[in-house]
C-alpha positions as CSV (number, residue, x, y, z in Angstrom):
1,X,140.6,64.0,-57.0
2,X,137.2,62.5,-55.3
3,X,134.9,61.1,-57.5
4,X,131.1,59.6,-56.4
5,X,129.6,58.7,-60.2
6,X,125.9,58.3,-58.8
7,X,122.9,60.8,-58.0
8,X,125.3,64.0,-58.4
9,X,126.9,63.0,-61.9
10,X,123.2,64.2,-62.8
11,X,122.9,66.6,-60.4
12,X,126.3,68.7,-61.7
13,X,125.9,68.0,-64.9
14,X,122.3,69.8,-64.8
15,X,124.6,73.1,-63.2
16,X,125.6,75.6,-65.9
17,X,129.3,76.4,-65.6
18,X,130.6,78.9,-63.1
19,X,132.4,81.7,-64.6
20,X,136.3,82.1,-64.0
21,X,135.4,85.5,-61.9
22,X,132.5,86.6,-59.9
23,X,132.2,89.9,-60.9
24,X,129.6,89.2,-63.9
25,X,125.9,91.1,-65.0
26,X,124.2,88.0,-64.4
27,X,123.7,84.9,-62.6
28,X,124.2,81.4,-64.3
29,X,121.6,80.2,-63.1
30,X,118.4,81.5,-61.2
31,X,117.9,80.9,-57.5
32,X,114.8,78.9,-58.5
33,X,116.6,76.7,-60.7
34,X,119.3,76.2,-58.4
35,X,116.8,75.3,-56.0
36,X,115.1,72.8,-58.2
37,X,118.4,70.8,-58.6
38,X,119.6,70.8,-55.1
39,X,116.1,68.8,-54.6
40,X,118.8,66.0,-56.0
41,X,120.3,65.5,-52.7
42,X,121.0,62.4,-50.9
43,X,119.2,62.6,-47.5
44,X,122.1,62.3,-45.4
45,X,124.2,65.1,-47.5
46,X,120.9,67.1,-47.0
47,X,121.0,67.1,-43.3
48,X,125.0,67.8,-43.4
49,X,124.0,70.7,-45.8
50,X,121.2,71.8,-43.0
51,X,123.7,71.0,-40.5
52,X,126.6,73.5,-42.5
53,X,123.5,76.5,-42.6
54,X,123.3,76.5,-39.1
55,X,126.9,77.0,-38.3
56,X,127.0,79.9,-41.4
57,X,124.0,81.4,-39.8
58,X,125.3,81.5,-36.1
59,X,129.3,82.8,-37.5
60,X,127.3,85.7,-39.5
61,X,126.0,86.7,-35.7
62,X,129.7,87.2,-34.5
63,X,130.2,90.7,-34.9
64,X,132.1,91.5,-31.2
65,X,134.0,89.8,-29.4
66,X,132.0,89.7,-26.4
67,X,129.2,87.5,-27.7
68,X,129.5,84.5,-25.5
69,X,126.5,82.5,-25.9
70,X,127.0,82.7,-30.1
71,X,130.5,81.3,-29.8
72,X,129.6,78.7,-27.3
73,X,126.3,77.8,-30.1
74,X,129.2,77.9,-33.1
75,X,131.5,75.7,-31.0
76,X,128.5,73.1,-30.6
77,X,126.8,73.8,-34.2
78,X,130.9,72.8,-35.4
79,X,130.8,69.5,-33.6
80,X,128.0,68.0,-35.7
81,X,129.7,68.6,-38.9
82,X,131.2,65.3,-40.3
83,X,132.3,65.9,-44.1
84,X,135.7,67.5,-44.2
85,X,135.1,69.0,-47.0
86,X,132.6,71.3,-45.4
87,X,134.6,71.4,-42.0
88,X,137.3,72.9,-43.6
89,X,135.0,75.7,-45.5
90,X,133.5,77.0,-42.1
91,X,136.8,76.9,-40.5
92,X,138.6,78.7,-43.1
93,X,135.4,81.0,-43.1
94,X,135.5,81.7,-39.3
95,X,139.2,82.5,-39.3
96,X,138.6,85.0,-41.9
97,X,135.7,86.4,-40.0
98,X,137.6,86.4,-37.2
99,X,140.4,88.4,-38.5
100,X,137.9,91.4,-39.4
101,X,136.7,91.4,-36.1
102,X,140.1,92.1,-34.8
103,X,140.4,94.5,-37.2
104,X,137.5,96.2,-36.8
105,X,138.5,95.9,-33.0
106,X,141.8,97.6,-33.1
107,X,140.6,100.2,-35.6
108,X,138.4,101.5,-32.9
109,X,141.0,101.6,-30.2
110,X,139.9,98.9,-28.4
111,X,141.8,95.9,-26.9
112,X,142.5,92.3,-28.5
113,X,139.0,90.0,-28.8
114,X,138.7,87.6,-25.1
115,X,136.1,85.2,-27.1
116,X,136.2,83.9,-30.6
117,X,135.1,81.4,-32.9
118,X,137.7,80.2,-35.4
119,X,141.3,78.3,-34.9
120,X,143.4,81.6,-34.6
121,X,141.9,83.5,-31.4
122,X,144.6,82.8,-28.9
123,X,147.0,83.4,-31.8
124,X,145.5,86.8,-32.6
125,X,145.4,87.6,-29.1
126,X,149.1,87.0,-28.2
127,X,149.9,89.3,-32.0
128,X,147.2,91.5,-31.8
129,X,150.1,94.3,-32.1
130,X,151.3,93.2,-35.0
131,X,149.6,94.5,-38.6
132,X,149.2,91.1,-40.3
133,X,148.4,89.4,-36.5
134,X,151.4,87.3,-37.5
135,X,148.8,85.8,-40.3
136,X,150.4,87.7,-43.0
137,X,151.7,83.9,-44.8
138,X,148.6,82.2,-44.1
139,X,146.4,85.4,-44.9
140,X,148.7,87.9,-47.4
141,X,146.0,90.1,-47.9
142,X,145.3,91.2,-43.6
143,X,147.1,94.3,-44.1
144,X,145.1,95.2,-47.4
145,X,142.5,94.6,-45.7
146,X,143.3,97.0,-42.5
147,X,143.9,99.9,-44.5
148,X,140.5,99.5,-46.1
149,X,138.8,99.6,-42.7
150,X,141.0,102.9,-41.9
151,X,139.6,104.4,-44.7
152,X,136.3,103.1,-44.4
153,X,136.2,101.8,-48.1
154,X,133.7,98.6,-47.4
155,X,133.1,98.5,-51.0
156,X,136.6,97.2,-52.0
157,X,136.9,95.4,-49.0
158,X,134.0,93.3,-49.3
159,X,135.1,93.1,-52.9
160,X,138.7,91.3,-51.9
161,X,137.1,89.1,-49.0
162,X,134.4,87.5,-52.0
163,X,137.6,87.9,-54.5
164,X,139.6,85.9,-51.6
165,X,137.0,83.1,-51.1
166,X,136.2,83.1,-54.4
167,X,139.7,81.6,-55.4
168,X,140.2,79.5,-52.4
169,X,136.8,77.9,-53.6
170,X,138.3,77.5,-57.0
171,X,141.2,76.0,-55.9
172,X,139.5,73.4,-53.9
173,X,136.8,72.4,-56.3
174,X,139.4,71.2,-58.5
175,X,139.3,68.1,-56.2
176,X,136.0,66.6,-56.3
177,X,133.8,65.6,-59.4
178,X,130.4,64.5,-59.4
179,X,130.1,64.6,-55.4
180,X,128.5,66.4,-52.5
181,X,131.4,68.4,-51.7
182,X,131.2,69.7,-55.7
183,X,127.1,70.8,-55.4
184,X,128.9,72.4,-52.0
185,X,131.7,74.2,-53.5
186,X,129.5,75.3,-56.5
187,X,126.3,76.6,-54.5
188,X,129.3,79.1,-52.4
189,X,130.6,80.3,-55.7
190,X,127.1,81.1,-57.1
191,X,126.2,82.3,-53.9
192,X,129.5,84.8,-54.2
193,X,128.1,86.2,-57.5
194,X,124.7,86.8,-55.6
195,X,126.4,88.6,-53.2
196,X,129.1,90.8,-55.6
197,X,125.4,91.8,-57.8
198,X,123.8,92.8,-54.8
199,X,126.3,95.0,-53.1
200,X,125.0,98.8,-53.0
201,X,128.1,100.7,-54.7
202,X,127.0,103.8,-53.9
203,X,127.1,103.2,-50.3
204,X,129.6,100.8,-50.0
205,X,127.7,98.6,-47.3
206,X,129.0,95.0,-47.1
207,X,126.0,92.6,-47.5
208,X,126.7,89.6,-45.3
209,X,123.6,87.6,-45.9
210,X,123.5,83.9,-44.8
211,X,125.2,82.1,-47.0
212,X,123.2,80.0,-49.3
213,X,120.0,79.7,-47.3
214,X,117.8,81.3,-49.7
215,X,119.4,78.6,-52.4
216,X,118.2,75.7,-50.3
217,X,114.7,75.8,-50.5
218,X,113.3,73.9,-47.8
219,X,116.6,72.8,-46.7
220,X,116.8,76.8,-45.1
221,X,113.9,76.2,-43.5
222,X,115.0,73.5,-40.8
223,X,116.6,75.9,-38.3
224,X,114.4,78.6,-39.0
């Protein structure tokens, strides 16, 4: 358990508390609230915040895996993050996206990604042939998640990939209290909820917007 009893005692204790799922009618608290609160951080957690946007925004662009200059700007944008607290979030978070990519890749026909962002490219590459990518302990639900993309059901497969990073999330907030990497792992849950009310049901699309930039307030507007 982490523990910083200072600015973010007040700023957490002003949150309303998260629900235990995602898939609710309403938000717990409105993106102008949330905005107003997150007004409460320290300068240099601010700038790591800005600094975690700009990594989020540059892995939402990774769609192929030919797209060079995004993976080199990822690889760079990675570099400057310091908490590992928020390291370990985009990483996690690239390897997931990295996963559907190959997915995505081999459902097409095509061959195993050459470029990547993420820890398991090479590793994907050399068990592209295999369902899980030889993932299956780290990530049990690859396989679910293949047969969605053969079927084209994007509705329940966004619907697992928030329901997956919605309990990882979970899981690690139990660690820190009153602390930057709580507002962090709070503002990603909310931001799930935001994302599970806005999906279009009847179409099914996946909406992959960047992930907590509107909830920032000025913060988004640093690397815009």
């Amino acid at each position: 358990m982490k523990l910083r009893c200072n600015t973010y005692y007040m700023l957490i204790s002003s949150l309303p508390p998260l629900p235990t799922r995602f898939e609710v009618d309403r938000l717990p608290i409105t993106l102008e609230r949330l905005q107003n609160r997150l007004r409460m951080l320290e300068p240099g957690d601010a700038d790591e915040m800005d600094r975690m946007l700009q990594v989020l925004r540059w892995s939402r662009q990774f769609e192929e895996a030919n797209d060079t200059a995004v993976v080199k700007r990822h690889a760079a944008l990675m570099q400057t993050i310091r908490n590992p607290c928020v390291r370990e979030v985009l990483t996690i978070g690239a390897d997931v996206r990295m996963i559907s990519v190959a997915l995505r890749s081999r459902h097409r026909g095509l061959g195993p990604p050459t470029i990547g962002i993420g820890r398991r490219v090479q590793h994907i590459r050399n068990h592209f042939n295999q369902p899980d990518f030889g993932l299956g302990h780290l990530f049990p639900r690859i396989e679910e998640y293949g047969r969605l993309i053969e079927q084209g059901d994007m509705l329940n497969l966004n619907r697992l990939l928030l329901d997956a990073s919605w309990i990882f999330f979970s899981r690690y907030a139990n660690d820190y209290y009153f602390s930057f990497e709580a507002v962090v792992l709070y503002v990603l849950r909310w931001n799930i909820i935001r994302q599970w009310r806005e999906l279009d049901a009847e179409r099914g699309r996946p909406i992959f917007e960047t992930l907590v930039r509107e909830a920032l307030g000025d913060y988004a507007n640093f690397y815009a």
